[in-house]
C-alpha positions as CSV (number, residue, x, y, z in Angstrom):
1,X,56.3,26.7,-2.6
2,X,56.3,28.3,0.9
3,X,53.4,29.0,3.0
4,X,53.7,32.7,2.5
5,X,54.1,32.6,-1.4
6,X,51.2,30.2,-1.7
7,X,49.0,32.6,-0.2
8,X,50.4,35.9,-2.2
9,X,49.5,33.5,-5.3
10,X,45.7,33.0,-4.2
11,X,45.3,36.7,-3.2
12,X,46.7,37.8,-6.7
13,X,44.4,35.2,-8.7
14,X,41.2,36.5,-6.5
15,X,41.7,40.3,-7.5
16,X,42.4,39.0,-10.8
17,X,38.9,37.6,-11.0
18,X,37.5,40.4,-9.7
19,X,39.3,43.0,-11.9
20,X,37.7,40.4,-15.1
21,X,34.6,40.2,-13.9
22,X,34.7,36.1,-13.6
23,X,34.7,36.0,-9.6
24,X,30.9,36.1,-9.7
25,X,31.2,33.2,-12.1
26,X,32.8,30.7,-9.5
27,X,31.6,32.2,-6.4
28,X,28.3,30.2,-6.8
29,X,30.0,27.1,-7.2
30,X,30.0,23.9,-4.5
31,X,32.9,22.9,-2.4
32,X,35.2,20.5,-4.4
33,X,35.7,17.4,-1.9
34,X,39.3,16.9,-1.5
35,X,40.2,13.4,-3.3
36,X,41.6,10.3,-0.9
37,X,44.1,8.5,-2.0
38,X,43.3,5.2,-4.0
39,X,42.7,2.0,-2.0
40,X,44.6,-1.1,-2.5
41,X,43.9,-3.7,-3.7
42,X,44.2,-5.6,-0.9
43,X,41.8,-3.9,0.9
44,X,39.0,-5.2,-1.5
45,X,40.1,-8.5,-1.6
46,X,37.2,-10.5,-0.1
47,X,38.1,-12.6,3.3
48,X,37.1,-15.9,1.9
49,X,38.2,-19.4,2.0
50,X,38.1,-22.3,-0.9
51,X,36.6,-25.7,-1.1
52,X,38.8,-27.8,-3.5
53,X,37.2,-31.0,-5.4
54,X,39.6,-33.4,-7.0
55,X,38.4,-36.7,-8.9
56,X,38.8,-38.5,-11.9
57,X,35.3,-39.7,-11.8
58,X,33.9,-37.6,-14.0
59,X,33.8,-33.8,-16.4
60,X,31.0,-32.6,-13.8
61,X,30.5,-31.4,-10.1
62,X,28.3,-30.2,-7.7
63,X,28.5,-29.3,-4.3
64,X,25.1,-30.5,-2.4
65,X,23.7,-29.4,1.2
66,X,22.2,-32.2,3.1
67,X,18.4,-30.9,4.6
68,X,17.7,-32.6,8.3
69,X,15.5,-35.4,6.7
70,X,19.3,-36.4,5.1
71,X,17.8,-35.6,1.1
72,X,20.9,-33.9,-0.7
73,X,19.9,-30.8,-2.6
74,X,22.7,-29.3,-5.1
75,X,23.8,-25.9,-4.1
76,X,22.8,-23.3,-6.8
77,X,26.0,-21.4,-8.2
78,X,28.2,-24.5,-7.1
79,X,28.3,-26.5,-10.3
80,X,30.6,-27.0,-13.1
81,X,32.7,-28.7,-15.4
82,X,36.1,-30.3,-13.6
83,X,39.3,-29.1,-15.1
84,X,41.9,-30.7,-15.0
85,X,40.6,-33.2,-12.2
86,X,39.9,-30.3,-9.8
87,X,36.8,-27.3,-9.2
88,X,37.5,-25.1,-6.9
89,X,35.0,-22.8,-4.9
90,X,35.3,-19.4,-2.4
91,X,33.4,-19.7,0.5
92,X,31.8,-16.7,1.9
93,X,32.4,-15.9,5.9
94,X,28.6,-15.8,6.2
95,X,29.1,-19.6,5.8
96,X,32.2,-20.8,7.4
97,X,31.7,-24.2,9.4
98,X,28.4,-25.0,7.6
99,X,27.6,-28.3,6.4
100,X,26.8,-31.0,5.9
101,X,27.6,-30.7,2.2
102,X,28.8,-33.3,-0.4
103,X,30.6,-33.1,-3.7
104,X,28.9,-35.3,-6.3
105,X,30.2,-35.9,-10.1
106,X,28.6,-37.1,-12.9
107,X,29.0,-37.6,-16.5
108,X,26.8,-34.1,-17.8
109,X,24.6,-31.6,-15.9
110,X,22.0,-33.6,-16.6
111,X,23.1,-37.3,-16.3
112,X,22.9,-39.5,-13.1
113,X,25.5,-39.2,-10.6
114,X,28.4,-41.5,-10.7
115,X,30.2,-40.6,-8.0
116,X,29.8,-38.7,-4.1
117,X,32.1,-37.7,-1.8
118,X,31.6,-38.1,2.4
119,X,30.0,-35.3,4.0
120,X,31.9,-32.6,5.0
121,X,31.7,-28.8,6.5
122,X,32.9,-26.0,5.2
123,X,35.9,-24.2,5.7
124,X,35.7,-22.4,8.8
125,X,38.3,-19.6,8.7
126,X,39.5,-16.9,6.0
127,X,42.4,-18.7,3.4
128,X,41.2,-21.9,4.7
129,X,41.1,-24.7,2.2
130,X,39.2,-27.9,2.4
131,X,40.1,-30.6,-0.4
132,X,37.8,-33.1,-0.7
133,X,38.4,-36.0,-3.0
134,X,36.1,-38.3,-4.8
135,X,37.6,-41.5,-6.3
């Protein structure tokens, strides 16, 4: 549709409303915001990295932060069953190259643990992965 005709249609449709009496009707009404396209996906994906466990030691992890009197405490959130021999975790940016932390496995949430891994930090870039493994 040209320019031209697209503008003959609008003026036609106006005195149409007037002549039926319904211009009043939608003259009171907002401004419609004109719709953006959808975004991506990708645009929403979070920038992120993973921390990979692997072990056989046990059906349970948890990650655990290390406080400067060298106590580990487990990291709320970061606990669960191992799959499969492997957990794996995103990282947020807001905590890229923290640490120390420590995975530790055990035999239920609520038993002792069995086995720890060696400190480590976390990743420290977006679609970085760090694999720790506890034997």
């Amino acid at each position: 549709m040209s320019k031209k005709s697209y503008g003959l249609s609008v003026v036609v449709v106006a005195m149409l409303l007037t002549l039926t009496g319904l211009a009043p009707v939608f003259a009171g009404l907002p401004p419609r915001p004109t719709p953006s396209p959808a975004p991506t996906p990708e645009k929403f994906s979070p920038a992120g990295a993973q921390l990979v466990l692997q072990t056989h030691a046990g059906p349970w992890s948890v990650v655990q932060w290390q406080d400067i009197n060298g106590a580990w405490h487990d990291v709320d959130g970061w606990r669960g069953a191992v799959e499969n021999g492997t957990v794996t975790w995103w990282v947020a940016p807001k905590d890229f190259g923290t640490g120390p932390f420590r995975w530790a496995v055990s035999l239920s949430a609520a038993s002792e643990i069995v086995a720890a891994g060696e400190p480590f930090t976390l990743p420290a870039a977006s679609n970085e992965t760090v694999i720790v493994t506890v034997p």
